[in-house]
Structure formats: structure tokens, C-alpha cells
Backbone as ProteinMPNN parsed JSONL, in Angstrom:
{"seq_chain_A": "XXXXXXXXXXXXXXXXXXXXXXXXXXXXXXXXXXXXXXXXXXXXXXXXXXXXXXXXXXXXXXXXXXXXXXXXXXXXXXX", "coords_chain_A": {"N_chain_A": [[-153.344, 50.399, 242.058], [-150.635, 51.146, 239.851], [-149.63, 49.384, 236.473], [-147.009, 49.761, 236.821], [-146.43, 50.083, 239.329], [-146.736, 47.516, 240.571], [-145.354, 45.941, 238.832], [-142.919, 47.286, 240.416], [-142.994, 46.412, 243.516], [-143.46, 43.629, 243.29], [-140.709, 43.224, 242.066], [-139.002, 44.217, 244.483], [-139.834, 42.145, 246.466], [-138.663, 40.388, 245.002], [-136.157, 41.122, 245.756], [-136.044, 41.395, 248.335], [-136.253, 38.202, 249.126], [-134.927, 36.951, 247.682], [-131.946, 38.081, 248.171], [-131.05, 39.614, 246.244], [-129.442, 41.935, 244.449], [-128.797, 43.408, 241.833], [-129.821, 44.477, 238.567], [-133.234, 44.443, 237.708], [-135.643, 43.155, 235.184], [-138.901, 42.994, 233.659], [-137.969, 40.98, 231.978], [-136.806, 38.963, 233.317], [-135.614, 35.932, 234.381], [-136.558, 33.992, 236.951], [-135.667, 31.26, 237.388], [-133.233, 30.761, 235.543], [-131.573, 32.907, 235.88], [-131.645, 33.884, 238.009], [-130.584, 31.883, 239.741], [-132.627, 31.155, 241.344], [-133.924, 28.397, 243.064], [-136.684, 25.898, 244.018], [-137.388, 26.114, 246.092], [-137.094, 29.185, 246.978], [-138.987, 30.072, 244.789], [-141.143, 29.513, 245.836], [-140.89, 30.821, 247.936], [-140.943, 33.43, 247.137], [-143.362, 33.797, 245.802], [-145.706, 33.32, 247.918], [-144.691, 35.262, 249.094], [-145.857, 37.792, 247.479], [-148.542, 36.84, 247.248], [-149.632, 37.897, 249.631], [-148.94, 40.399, 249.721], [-150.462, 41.212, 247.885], [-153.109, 40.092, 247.987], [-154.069, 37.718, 246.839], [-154.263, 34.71, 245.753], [-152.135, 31.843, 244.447], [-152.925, 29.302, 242.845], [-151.211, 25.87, 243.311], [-150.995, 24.612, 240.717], [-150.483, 26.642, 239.125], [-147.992, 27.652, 239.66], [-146.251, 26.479, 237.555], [-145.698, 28.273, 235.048], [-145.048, 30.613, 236.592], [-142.607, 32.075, 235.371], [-140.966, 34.145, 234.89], [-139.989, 37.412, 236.403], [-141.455, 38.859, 234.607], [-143.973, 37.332, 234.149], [-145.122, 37.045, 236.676], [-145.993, 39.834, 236.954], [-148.108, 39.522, 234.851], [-149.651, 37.719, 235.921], [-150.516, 38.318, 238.783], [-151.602, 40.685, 237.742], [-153.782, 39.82, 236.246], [-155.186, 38.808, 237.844], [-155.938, 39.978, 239.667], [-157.525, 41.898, 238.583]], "CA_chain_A": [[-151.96, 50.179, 241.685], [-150.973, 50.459, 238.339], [-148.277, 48.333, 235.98], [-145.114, 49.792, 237.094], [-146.214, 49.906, 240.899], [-147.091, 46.153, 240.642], [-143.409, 45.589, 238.975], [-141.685, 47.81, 241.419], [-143.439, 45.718, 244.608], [-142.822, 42.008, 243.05], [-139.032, 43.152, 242.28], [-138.919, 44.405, 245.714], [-140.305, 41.045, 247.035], [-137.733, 39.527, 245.013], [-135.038, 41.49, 245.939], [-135.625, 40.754, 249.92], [-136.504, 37.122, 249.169], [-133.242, 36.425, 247.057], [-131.174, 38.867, 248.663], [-130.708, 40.087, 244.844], [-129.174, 43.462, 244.226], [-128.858, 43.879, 240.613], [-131.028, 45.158, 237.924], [-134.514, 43.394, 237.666], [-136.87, 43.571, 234.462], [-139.853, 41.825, 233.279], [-137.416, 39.781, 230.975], [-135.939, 38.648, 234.174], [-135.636, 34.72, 234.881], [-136.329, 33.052, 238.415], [-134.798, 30.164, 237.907], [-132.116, 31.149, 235.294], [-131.246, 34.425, 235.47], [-131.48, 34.281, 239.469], [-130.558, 31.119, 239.953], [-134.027, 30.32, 242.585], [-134.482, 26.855, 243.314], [-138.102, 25.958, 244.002], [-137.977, 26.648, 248.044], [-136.84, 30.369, 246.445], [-139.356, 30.51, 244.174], [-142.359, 29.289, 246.81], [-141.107, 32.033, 249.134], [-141.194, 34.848, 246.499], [-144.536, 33.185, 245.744], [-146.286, 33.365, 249.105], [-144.747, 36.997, 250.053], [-146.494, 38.175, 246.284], [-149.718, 36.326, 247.613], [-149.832, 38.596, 250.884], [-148.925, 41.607, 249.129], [-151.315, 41.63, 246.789], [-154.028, 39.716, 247.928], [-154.274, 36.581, 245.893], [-154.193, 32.745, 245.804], [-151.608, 30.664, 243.528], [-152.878, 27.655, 243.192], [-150.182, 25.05, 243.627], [-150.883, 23.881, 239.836], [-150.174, 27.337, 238.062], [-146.572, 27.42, 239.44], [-145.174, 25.995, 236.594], [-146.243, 29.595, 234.725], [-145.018, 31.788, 236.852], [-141.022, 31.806, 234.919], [-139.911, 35.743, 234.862], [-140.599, 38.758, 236.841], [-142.958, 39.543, 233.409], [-144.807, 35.99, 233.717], [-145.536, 37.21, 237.793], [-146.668, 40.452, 236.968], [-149.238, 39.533, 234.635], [-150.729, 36.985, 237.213], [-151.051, 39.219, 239.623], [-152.548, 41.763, 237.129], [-155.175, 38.826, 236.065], [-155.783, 37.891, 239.631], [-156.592, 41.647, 240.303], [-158.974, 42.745, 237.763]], "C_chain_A": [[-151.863, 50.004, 240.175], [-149.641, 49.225, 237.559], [-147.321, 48.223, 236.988], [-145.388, 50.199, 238.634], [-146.136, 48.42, 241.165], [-145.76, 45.609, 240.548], [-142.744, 45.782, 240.04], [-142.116, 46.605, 242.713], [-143.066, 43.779, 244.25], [-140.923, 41.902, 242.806], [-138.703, 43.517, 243.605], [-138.654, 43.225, 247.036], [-138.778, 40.604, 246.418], [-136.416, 39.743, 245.349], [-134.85, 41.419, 247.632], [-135.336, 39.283, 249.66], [-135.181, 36.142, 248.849], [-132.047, 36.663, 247.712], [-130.388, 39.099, 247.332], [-130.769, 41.625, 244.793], [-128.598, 44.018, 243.062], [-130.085, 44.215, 239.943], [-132.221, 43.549, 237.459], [-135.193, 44.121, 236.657], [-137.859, 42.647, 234.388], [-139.105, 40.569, 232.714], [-136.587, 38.758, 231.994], [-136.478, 37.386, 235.184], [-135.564, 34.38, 236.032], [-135.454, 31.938, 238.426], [-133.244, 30.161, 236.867], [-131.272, 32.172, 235.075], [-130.75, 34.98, 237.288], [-131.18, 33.634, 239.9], [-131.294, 30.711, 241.132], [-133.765, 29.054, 242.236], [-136.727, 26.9, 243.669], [-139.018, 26.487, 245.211], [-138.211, 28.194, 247.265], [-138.277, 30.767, 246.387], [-141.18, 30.389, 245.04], [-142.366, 30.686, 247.818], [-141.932, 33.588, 248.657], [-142.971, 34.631, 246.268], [-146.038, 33.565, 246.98], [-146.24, 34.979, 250.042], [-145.713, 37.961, 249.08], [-148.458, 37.366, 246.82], [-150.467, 37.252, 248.447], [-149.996, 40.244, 250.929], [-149.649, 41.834, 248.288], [-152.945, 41.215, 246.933], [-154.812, 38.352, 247.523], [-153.807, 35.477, 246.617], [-153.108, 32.398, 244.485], [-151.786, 29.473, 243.622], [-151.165, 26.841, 242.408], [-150.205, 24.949, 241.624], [-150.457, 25.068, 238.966], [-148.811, 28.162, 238.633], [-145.639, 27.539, 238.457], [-145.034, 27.804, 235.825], [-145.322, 30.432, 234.95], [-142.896, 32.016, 236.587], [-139.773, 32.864, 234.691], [-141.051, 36.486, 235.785], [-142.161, 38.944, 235.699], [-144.355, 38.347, 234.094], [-145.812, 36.834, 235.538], [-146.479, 38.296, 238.193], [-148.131, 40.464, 236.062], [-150.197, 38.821, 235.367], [-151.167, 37.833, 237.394], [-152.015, 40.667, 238.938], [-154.551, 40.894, 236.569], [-155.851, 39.036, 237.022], [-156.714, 39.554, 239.831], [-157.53, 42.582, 239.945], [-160.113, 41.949, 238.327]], "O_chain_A": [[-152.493, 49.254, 239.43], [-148.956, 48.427, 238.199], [-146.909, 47.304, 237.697], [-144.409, 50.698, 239.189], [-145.382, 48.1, 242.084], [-145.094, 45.063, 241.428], [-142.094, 44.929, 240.644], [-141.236, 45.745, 242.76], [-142.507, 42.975, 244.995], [-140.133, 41.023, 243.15], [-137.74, 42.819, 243.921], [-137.887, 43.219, 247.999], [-137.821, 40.481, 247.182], [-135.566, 38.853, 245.302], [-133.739, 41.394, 248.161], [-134.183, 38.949, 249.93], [-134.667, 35.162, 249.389], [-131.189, 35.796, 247.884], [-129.191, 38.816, 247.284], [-131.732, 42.363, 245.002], [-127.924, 45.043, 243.166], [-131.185, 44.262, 240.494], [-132.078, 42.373, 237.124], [-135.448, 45.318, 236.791], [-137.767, 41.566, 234.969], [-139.471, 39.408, 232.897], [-135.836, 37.887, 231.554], [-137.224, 37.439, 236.161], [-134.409, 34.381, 236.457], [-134.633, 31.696, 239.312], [-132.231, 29.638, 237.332], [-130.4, 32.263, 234.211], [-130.005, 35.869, 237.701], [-131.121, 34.004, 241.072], [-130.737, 29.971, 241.943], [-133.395, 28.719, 241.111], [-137.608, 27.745, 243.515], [-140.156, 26.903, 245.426], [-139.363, 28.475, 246.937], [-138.868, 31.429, 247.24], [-142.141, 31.108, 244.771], [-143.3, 31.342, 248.279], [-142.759, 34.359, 249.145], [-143.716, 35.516, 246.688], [-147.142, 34.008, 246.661], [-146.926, 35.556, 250.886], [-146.345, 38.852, 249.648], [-149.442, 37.903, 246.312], [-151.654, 37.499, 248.231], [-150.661, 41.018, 251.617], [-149.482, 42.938, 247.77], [-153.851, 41.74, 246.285], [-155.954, 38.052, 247.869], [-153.196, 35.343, 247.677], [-153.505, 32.857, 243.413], [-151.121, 28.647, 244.248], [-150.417, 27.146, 241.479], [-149.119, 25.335, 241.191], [-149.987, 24.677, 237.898], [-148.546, 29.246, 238.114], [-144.648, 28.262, 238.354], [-144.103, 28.478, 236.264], [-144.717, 31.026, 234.057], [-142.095, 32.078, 237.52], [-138.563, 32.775, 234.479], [-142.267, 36.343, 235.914], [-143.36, 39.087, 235.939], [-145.487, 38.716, 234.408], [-147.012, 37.099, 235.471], [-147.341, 38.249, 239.071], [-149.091, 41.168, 236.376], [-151.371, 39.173, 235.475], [-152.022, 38.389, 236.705], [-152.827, 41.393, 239.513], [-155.733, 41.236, 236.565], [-157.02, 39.42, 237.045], [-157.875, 39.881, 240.079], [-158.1, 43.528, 240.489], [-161.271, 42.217, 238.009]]}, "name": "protein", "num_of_chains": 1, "seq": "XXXXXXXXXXXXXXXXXXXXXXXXXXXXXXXXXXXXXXXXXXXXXXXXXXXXXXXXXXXXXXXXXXXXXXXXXXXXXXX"}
């Protein structure tokens, strides 16, 4: 998978998870831009876990603050 499959699949996630149907970029805020709460942001969290393969530990949460911030995780996590 490369970048912009990784994007497309976490905006995807967030666009079931939210039930968000506007435009999504990297520059694009969870908690102010989408207004998530934290349940939100656990769900999008846990479906991005399943889909990709990975662990978030509980403590690098705080981190994860735009679409951008989510896709580089998951690009970390994956190399």
C-alpha cells in the first residue's frame, strides 16, 4: 500500500465512523474540524488498528490529531 492508498482507507474509516461526507485532507482535524469526541476518536482508532494491522498503544493517543498525524502512524507502524 502506498501513501495515498493508506489516506484513501483511514478517510474511508473516518467517513463510516463519523458518518462524515465532506472533503477530508491530511490537514484535517478530529477533534476540531470534525467535531469527534474521544468515544469518536477510539472508534476511528480501533477500525484503523484492524485495517491495517497495528497496535495504538493507549499512551500515543494524544498524537494522533489530523487525518495527516494518523497516516504517518500507520506508515511508522508499517515499515
Amino acid at each position: 500500500m502506498d501513501r495515498q492508498q493508506v489516506l484513501e482507507k483511514i478517510a474511508q474509516i473516518v467517513r463510516e465512523k463519523l458518518s462524515y461526507k465532506g472533503d477530508l485532507s491530511e490537514e484535517t482535524r478530529f477533534l476540531e474540524d470534525l467535531n469527534a469526541d474521544s468515544l469518536d476518536l477510539l472508534s476511528v482508532v480501533m477500525e484503523v488498528e484492524d485495517a491495517f494491522g497495528i497496535k495504538v498503544p493507549d499512551e500515543d493517543l494524544p498524537q494522533l490529531r489530523s487525518l495527516g498525524d494518523a497516516l504517518e502512524y500507520v506508515l511508522k507502524k508499517k515499515l
